[in-house]
C-alpha positions in Angstrom: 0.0 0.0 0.0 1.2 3.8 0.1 2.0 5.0 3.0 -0.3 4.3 6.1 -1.0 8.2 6.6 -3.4 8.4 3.5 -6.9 7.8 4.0 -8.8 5.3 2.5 -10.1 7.4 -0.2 -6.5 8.6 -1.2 -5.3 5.2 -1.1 -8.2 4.1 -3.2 -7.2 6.9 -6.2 -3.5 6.7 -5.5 -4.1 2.3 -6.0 -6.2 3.0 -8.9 -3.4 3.2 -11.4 -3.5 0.1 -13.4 -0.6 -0.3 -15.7 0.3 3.3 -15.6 4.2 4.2 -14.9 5.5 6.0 -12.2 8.3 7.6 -14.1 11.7 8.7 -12.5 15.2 7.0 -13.1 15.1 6.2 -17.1 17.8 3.2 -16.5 15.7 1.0 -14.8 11.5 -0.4 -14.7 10.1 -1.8 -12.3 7.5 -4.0 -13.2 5.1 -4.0 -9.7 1.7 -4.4 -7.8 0.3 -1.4 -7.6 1.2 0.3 -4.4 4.9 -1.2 -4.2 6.5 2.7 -5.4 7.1 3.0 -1.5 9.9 4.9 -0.9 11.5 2.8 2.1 11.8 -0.1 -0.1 14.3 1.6 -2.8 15.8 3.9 -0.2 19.7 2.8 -1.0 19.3 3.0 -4.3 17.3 6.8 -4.6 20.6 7.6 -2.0 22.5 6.3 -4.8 21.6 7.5 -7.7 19.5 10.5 -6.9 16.2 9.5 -7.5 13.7 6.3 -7.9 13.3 3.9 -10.3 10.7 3.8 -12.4 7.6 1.7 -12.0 4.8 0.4 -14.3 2.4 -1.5 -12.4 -0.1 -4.5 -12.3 -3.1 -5.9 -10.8 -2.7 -9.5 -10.1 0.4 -12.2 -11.6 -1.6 -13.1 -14.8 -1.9 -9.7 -15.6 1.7 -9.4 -15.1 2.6 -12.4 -17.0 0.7 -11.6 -20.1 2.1 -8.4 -20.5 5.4 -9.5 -20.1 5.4 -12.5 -22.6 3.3 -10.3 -25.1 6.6 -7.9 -25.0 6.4 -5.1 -22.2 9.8 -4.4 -21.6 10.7 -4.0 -17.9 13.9 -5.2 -16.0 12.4 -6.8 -13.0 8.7 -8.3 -12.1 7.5 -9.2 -8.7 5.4 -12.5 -8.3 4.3 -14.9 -6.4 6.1 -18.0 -6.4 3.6 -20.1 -8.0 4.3 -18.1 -11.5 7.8 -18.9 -12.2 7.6 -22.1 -13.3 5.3 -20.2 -16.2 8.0 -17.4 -16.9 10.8 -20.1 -17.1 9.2 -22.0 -19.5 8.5 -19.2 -21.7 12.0 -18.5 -22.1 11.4 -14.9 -20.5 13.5 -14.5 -17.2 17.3 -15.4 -16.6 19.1 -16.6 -13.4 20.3 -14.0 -10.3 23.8 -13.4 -10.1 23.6 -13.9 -6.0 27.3 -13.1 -5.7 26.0 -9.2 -6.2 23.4 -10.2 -3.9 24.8 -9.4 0.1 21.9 -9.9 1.9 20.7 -13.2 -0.5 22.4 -15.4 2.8 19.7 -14.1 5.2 16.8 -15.4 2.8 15.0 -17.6 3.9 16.1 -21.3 2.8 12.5 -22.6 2.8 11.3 -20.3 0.1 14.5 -21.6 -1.9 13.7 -25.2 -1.3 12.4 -25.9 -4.7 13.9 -26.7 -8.1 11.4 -24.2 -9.6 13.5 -21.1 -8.3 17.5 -22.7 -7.3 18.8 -25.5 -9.8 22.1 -26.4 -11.7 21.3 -23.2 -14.0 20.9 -20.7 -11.0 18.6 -19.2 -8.7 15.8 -18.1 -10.6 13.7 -16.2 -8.2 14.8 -13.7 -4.8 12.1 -14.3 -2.4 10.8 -11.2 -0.7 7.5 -11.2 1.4 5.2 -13.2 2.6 2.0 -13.4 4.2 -1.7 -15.2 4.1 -5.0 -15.2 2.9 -8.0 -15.7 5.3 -11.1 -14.1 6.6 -11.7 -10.5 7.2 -14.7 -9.1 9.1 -16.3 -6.4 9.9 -16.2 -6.7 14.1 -19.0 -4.8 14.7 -21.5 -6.5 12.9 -20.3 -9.9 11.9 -19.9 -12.3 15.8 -16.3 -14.2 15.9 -18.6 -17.5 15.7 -19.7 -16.3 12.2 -16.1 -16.8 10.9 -15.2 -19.8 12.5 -15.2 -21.9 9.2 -15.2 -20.9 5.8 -18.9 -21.8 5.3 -19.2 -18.4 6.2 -19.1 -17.5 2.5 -22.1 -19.7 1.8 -24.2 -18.5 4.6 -27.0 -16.7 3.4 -26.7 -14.3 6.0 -24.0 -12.5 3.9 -25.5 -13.1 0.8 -24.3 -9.8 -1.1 -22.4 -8.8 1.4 -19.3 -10.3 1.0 -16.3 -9.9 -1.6 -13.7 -12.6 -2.7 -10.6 -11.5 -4.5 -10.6 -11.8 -8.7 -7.2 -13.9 -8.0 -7.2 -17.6 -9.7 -4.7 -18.6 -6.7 -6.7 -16.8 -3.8 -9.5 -18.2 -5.0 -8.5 -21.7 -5.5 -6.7 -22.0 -2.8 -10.2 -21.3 -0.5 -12.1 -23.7 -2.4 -9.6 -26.2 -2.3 -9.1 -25.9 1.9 -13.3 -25.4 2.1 -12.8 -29.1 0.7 -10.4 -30.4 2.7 -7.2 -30.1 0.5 -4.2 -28.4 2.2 -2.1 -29.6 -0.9 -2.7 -28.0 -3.7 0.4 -29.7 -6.3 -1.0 -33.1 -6.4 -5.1 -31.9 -6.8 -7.2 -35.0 -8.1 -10.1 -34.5 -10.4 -12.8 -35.3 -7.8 -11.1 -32.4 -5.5 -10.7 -30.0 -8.4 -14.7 -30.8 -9.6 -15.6 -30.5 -5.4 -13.6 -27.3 -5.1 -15.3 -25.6 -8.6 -19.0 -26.6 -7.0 -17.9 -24.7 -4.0 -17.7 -22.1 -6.1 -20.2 -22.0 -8.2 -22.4 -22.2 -5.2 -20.7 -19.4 -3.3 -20.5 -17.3 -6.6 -24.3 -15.9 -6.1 -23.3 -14.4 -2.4 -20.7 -12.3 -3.6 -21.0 -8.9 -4.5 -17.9 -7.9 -6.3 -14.4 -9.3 -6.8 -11.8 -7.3 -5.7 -8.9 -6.5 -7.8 -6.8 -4.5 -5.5 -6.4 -4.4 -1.4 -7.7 -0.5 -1.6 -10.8 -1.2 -3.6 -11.4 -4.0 -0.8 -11.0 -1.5 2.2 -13.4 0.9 0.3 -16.2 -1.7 0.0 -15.4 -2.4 3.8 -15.6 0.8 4.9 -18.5 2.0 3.0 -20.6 -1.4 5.1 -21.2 -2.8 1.2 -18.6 -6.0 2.2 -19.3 -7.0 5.8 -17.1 -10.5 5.3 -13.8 -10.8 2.7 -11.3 -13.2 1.3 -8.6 -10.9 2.1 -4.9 -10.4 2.6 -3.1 -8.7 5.0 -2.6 -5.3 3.7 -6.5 -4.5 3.3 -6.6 -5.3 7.0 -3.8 -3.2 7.6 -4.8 0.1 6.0 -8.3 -0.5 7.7 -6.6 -1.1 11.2 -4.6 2.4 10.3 -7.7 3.9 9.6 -9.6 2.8 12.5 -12.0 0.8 11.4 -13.5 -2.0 13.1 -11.6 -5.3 11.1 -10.9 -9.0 12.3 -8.4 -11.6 10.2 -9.7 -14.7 11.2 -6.6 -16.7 10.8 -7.5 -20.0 12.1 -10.8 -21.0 11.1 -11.8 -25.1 11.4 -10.6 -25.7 7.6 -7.5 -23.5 7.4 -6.1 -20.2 5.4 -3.6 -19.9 2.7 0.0 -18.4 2.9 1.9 -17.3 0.2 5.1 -15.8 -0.9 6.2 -13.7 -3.7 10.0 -12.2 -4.7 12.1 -11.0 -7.9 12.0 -12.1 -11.4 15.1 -11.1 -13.5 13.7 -10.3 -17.1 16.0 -11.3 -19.9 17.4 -8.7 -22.2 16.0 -5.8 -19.4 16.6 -2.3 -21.3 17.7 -0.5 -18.3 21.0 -0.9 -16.2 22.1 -4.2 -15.0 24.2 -2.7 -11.9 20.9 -0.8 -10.7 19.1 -3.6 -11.5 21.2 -5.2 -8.6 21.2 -1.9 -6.5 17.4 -2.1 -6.4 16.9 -5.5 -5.8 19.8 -5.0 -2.5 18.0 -2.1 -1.3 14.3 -4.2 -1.8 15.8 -7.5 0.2 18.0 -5.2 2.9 17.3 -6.1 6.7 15.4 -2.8 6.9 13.2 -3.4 4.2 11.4 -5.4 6.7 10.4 -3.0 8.8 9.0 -1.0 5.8 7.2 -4.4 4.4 5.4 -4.5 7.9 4.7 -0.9 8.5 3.0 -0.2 5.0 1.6 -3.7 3.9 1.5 -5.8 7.7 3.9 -8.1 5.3 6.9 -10.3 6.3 9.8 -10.0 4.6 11.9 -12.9 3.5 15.0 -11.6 5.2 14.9 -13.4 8.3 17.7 -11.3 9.4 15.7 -8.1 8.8 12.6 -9.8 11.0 14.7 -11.3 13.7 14.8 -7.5 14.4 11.0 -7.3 14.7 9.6 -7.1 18.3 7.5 -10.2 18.2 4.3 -8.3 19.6 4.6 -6.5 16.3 4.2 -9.8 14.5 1.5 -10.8 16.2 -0.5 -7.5 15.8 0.1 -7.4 11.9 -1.3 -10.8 12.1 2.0 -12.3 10.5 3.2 -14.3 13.1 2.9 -17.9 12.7 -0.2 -20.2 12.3 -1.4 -22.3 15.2 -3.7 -23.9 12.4 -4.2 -25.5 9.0 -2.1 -23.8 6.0 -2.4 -24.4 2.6 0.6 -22.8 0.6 0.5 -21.6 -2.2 3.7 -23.1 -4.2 4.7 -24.0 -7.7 1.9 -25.5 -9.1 1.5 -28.3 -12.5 1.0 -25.9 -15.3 -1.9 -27.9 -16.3 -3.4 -27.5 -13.7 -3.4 -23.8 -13.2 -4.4 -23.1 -16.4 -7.4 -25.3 -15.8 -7.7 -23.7 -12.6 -7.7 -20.0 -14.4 -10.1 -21.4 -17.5 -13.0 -22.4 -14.5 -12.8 -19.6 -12.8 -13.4 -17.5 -15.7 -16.5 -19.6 -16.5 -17.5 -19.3 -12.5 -17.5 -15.2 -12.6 -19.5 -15.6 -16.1 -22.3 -17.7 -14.3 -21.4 -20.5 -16.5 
């Protein structure tokens, strides 16, 4: 998000931007979520060279993706883990040189731990952030009990009242754990047909799908949304804001987590040593107190949130999970593309 000090209608038209660039330092683009133009996170790089980057930016990964393999030139993107598989097998990112990289030792190893992003090529992908995906509500009128299990969403209570997030991965990843799967890389086609019914059925209740954290906080604050599939920034700029929000983390059938970092674009137009300089300033130890401040995001450097009081963890509501977790990891590409394909037919009606 921007910084906390807006309000939510500033953040809402300062969000709004969709591809639009943020336009600065000419020798290197940024290829973003919208929001992520923060100035804490490229603070020793502006120190460097003067000024920002600059940034175009991007609504959710396949947005991201598309443009990128249809020819937008940027130098570095910023997914979620699940997409690299797809940009590696389009031929469209190259390996990190993590000898330029200091602070690349204090990532964390378990969000390396996959041949998807370190193999005998290279590391592929500099994990950044993380955080989860569960259930926020509206305190004042929705009782804890309520959102003590997912079948919230298909309780006709909130019919129209409650949003879920236009992501394929957010999505899936509810309907999946509102079925009992906590795995989502090995999904059967009785699960996947179970998880797609869940859908369908909660797909009348819903009264928008969000597209960005401040158009979520909008319909929250304006009482349209009274219950959301949300992540932890909406719940953060509300919480800045003062309004009454809950993240149920730990409802009976589990939340997603999920983790996203640095893709390294091949034959990037700008400036391969700022390219590195950004990327060092983005994964620095004190990036995570920025990640936590303006998004109530963890950051990857486990270093950087060693630092962290604890209490500060547990009030962004990104300390650990006492609960069921489904994370959301390389997936089949098969599979995802089936998954985007139904979901597209589910928001039709169809």
């Amino acid at each position: 998000m921007k910084e906390m000090r807006i309000g939510l209608i500033g953040a809402a038209s300062a969000l709004a931007v969709g591809t639009a660039a943020y336009a600065a330092d000419p020798e290197l683009l940024v290829f973003d979520w919208a929001g992520w133009e923060i100035p804490g996170l490229s603070a020793s790089y502006t120190e460097k060279h003067g000024q920002a980057p600059t940034y175009a930016f991007f609504a959710d990964d396949d947005e991201a993706f598309q443009k990128i393999s249809s020819g937008f030139k940027a130098d570095v993107v910023h997914p979620c883990s699940q997409m690299v598989p797809k940009y590696r097998e389009a031929g469209l990112i190259e390996p990190w040189d993590t000898s330029r990289l200091p602070e690349f030792a204090n990532l964390a190893p378990r969000m390396l731990a996959s041949t998807d992003f370190v193999d005998d090529e290279g590391v592929w992908f500099i994990p950044t952030d993380y955080a989860f995906t569960a259930i926020a509500y509206n305190t004042e009128t929705v009782p804890a009990e309520d959102v003590a299990s997912l079948k919230v969403f298909l309780d006709p209570k909130y019919a129209g009242r409650m949003s879920l997030p236009d992501n394929t991965d957010d999505v899936w990843a509810l309907a999946l754990l509102a079925n009992g799967v906590t795995d989502w890389t090995s999904v059967t086609d009785e699960q996947f047909t179970a998880a797609a019914d869940w859908l369908r059925q909660v797909h009348p209740n819903v009264r928008v799908y969000w597209s960005d954290p401040s158009e979520l906080t909008q319909l929250m604050a304006s009482g349209e949304v009274q219950v959301a599939w949300s992540w932890n920034d909406a719940v953060a700029l509300m919480r800045a804001e003062g309004f009454p929000v809950g993240f149920q983390r730990t409802p009976t059938e589990g939340v997603s987590t999920w983790f996203c970092g640095l893709v390294n674009v091949k034959d990037g137009p700008g400036s391969e040593d700022k390219l590195y300089d950004y990327v060092n300033s983005f994964i620095s130890q004190d990036a995570a107190q920025v990640m936590l401040d303006n998004f109530g995001y963890a950051s990857a450097n486990d270093a950087g949130m060693a630092k962290l009081p604890a209490e500060a963890l547990v009030a962004a509501d990104v300390s650990p999970v006492e609960g069921t977790l489904l994370a959301q990891t390389p997936l089949p590409g098969d599979l995802r593309e089936r998954m985007l394909e139904e979901f597209e037919l589910i928001k039709s009606g169809f």
